[in-house]
N, C-alpha and C positions, 0 to 999 in steps of 0.2 A: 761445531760444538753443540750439543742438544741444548734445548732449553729445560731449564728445571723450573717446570711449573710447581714443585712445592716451595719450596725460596721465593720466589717469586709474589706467590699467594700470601707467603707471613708476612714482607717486607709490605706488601700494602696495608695489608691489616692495622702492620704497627703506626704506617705514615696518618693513615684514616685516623686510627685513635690519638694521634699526636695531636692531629691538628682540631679534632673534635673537641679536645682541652683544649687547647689554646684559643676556643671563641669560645667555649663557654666562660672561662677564666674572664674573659673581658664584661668590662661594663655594660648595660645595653644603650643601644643606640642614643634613647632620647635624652640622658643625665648628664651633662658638661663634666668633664673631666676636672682634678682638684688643679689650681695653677703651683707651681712650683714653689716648695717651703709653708704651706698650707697646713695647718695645725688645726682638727677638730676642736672644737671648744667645747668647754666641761659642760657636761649636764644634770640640773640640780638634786636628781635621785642616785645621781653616782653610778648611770647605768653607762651602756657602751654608747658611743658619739653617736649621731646620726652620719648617714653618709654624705658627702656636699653635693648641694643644688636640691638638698628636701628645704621645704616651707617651713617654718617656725609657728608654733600651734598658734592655733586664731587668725593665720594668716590665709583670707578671699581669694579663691583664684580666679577671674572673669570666668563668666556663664558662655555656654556654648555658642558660638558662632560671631562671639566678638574679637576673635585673633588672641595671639599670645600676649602677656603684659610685655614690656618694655623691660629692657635687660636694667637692674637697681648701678647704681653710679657707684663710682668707686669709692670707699670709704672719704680720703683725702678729701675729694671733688666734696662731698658731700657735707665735709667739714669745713670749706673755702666756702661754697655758697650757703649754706644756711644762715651763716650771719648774716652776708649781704644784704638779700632780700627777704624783707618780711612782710608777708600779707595783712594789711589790717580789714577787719571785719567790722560788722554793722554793731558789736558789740560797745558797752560801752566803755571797754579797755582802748578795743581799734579807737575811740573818740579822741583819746587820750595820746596816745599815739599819733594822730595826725594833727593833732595840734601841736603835735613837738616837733610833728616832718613841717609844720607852719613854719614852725618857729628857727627851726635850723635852715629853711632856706632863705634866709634875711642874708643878704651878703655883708656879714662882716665874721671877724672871727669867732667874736663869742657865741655864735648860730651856728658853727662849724664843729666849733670846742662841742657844745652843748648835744650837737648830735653823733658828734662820737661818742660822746658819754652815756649820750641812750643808746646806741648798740652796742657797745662794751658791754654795759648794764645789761639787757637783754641777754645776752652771749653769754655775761658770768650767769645769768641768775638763771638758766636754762633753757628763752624763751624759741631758741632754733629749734623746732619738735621735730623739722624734714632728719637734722641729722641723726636723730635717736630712734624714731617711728620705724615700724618696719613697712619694707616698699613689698608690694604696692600696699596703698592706705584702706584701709577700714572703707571709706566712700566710695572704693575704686567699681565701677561699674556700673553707679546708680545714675540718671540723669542728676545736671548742677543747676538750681533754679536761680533764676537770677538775683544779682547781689540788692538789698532795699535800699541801700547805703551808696555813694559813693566811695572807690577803696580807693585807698592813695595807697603806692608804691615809694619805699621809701631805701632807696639806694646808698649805701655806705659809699666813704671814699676809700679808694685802694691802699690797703694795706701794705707798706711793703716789707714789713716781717714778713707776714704771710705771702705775698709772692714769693721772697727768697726763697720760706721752708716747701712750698711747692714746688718749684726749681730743683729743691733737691732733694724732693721724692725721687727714686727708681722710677723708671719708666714700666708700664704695667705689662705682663708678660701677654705674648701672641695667642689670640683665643688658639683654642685646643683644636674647634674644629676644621683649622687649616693643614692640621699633620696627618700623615696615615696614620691609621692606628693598628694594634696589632688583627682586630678583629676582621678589618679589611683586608691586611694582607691577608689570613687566614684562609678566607673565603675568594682569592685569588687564586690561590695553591689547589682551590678544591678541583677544579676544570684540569691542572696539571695531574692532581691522582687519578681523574677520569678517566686521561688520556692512557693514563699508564696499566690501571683496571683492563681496558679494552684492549691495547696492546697486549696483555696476559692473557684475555679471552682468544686474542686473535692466534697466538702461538700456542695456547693451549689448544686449541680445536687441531691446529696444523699437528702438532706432535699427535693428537691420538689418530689423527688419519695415515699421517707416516707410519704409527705403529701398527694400525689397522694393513698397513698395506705392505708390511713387513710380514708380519704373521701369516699371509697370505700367498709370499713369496717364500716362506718358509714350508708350507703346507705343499704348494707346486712343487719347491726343490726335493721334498720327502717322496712324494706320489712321482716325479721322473728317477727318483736314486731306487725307486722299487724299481718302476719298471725296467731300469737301466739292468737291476739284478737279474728280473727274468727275465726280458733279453738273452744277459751272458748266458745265465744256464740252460736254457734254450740253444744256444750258439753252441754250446759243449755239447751239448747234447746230440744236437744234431749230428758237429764234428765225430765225434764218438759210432753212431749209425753210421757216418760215412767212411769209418778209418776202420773201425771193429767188428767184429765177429760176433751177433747180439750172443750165442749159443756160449761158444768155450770166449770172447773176450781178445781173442787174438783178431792180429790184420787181416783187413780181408784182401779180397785178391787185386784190387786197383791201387790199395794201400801200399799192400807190400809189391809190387810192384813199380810203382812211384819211388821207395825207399830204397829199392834194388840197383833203379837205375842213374841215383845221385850216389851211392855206396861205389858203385862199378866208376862211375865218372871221376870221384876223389882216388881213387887207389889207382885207376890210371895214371895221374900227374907220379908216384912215388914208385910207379911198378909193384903194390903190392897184390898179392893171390888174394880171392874171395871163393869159397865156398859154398856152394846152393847143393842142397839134401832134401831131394822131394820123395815121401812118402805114402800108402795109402794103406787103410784095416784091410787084411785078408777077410775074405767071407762077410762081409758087412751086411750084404744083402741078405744072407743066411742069418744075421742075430736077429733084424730087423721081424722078418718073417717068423721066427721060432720065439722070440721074445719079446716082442713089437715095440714098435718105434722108440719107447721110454727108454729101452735098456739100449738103443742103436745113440739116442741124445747120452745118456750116463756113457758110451763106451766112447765117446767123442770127447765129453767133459775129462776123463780119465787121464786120456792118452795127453789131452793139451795140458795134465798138472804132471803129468811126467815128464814133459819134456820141457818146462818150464822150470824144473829141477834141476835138468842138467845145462842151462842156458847161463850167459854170464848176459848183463845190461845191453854190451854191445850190440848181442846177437839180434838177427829179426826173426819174428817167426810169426807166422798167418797159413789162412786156410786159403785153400787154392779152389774150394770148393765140393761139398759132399763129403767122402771121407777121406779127402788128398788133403795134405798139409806139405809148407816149404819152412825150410829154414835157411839161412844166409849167415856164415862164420865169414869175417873178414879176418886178415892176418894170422891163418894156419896152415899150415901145410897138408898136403891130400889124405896122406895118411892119419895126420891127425883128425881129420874132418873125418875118414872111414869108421877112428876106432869110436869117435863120440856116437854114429849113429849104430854103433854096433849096441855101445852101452845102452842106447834109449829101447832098443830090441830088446834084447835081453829084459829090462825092467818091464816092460811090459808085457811079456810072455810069463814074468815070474808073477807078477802084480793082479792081472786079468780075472783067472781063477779064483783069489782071494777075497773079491771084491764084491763089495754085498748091494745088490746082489749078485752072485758069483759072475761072471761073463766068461766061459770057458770055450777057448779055440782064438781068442784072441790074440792076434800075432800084428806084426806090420811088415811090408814089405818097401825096401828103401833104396833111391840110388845118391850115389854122388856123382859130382863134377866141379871143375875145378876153372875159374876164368882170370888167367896170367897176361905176361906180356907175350909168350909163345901163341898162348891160342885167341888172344884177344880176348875185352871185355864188354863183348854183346850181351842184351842180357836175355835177346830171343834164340842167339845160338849155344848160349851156356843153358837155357831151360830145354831146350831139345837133347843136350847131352844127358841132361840129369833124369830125362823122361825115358829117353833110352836105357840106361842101366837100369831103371826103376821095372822096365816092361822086361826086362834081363830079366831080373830079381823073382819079377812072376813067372817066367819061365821056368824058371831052374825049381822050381817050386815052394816059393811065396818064404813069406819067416826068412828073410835074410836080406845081407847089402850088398849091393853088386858098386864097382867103380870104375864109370865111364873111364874107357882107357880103348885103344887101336882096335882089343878085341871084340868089344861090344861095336853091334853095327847098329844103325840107326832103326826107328818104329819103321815097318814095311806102312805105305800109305792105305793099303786094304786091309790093314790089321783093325788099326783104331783108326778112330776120328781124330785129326791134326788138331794138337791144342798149342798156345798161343798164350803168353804169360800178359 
């Protein structure tokens, strides 16, 4: 199956810009994701929320090269420990304060009561600033000079309301950045489109050399089906020189020859007669010379559309050479074979005269002969019969057909030269 580099090409396109949305969609790397059920809180111009993990105006963020602040405590946490512990300072509030943390380490109860009662006191009246202040603090990043004062630490006892309602806080959901997120996977996928890009380059390139080497083998199969044609006609052609007569178009003498004696080999298996009528132009040499050669070719072209007239498909007819011509009837009988070469005589002698331009005195002179089961079907002793009547024919004085039969005697050997089909 081909590849279809265009499908191909849109389907990345489309994965590419899927996934080019899907990281930009995502948050950027350094801003903690909101934790789950996370409600922006109202802001006091009634504009749209900030997004979670920005800073709260006026809030210091350390100076370069002292590390990140420390991740703010959980709300809860920070509402457990602010009561707890409270720093007293050199002020002269902290004064006041440590002498109530004096006075509440007396071991007895009323020193116990009584510093419950200051950090309740404290807790209602607001004095926990860790759970309200925003982290990190205002001081965050300054050098801490040392305290002038001694600070006393002043440790509540454990609440155990407050343990309970801690207990049954929720537990705080799993930071964010242990999960994939989508921007990662994203960017995992992108190395899979890669691969898949490159594969389409690789089978893109493949198909257009395939195609290249198609087109190629198409051009070769064009350039051999020509030459294949000239060739053939070439081959006809030649056949045609080898079998035809270039002048009048009929067989020539090896042709019909060849045809003669596959015609005589078939009618032998069924016994039937074949007829051979060899003829030649009276006086040819005479038109030649009195009219020159042109009119001796026109009186040759003539005679082969005459007798080409009186011919059916079966018959053969070629040149024997010069101005001799044969013809070959299978399945007639002698006489019938006499009267047709009688007709082509006659048209010819009425025709000659006529013909433009005129050819006057033109005649043929004709024999026949006949090859049966009586006399055998050679086809060098039937053309000696038909050459014989034919030199009759000139005897008796030309313009007529003579038909090999007891009476006619063979060519004397000092007459003519022995010819040989």
């Amino acid at each position: 199956m081909r590849f279809n580099a265009t499908l191909s090409l849109k389907v990345a396109g489309i994965a590419l810009v899927l996934l080019t949305g899907v990281a930009a969609a995502q948050p950027p790397p350094g801003r903690p994701a909101p934790p789950p059920g996370w409600q922006p809180p109202p802001t006091p111009d009634g504009g749209p929320p900030p997004p979670f993990g920005t800073p709260p105006p006026g809030m210091r963020l350390p100076p370069p090269g002292m590390g990140p602040p420390p991740p703010p405590p959980p709300p809860q946490a920070a509402q457990a420990i602010a009561p707890a512990v409270n720093v007293v300072s050199s002020t002269p509030t902290s004064t006041t304060a440590a002498a109530t943390t004096n006075d509440a380490s007396a071991p007895n109860a009323s020193g116990a009561a009584n510093s419950s009662n200051a950090v309740s006191s404290d807790h209602t009246s607001g004095a926990p600033v860790a759970a309200e202040s925003a982290w990190p603090p205002p001081d965050w990043g300054k050098p801490v000079a040392a305290p002038a004062t001694k600070a006393t630490v002043t440790v509540a006892a454990p609440n155990p309301n407050r343990a309970q309602s801690k207990a049954a806080d929720p537990p705080s959901p799993a930071p964010a950045g242990n999960r994939p997120s989508a921007r990662s996977l994203s960017w995992l996928l992108l190395p899979i489109l890669a691969i898949v890009l490159w594969a389409w380059w690789v089978s893109l390139r493949r198909s257009r050399a395939l195609a290249h080497e198609t087109a190629h083998l198409s051009r070769q199969q064009r350039v051999l089906e020509s030459a294949h044609r000239h060739l053939k006609e070439k081959s006809q052609q030649l056949r045609q020189l080898s079998t035809q007569d270039p002048l009048t178009g009929v067989l020539n003498r090896l042709a019909f020859g060849t045809e003669l004696r596959e015609r005589l080999d078939h009618l032998a298996r069924y016994n039937q007669p074949l007829n051979l009528i060899v003829f030649d132009l009276d006086h040819f040499k005479t038109i030649n010379d009195k009219f020159g050669h042109s009119a001796g070719d026109r009186a040759l072209t003539l005679v082969a559309g005459i007798v080409r007239e009186h011919l059916v498909s079966d018959d053969l007819f070629g040149r024997f050479g010069g101005d001799e011509f044969m013809i070959a009837c299978a399945g007639q009988s002698l006489s019938t074979a006499a009267a047709l070469a009688e007709s082509i005589r006659a048209a010819v002698a009425a025709r000659a005269p006529k013909a433009d331009p005129p050819l006057p005195g033109l005649s043929l002179s004709m024999g026949v002969a006949q090859a049966n089961g009586e006399n055998g079907y050679g086809a060098e002793p039937l053309f000696e019969k038909a050459d014989a009547a034919l030199y009759e024919a000139k005897q008796r004085g030309r313009n007529n057909v003579v038909v090999a039969d007891e009476s006619v005697q063979p060519v004397p050997e000092g007459a003519v030269v022995v010819r040989h089909l």
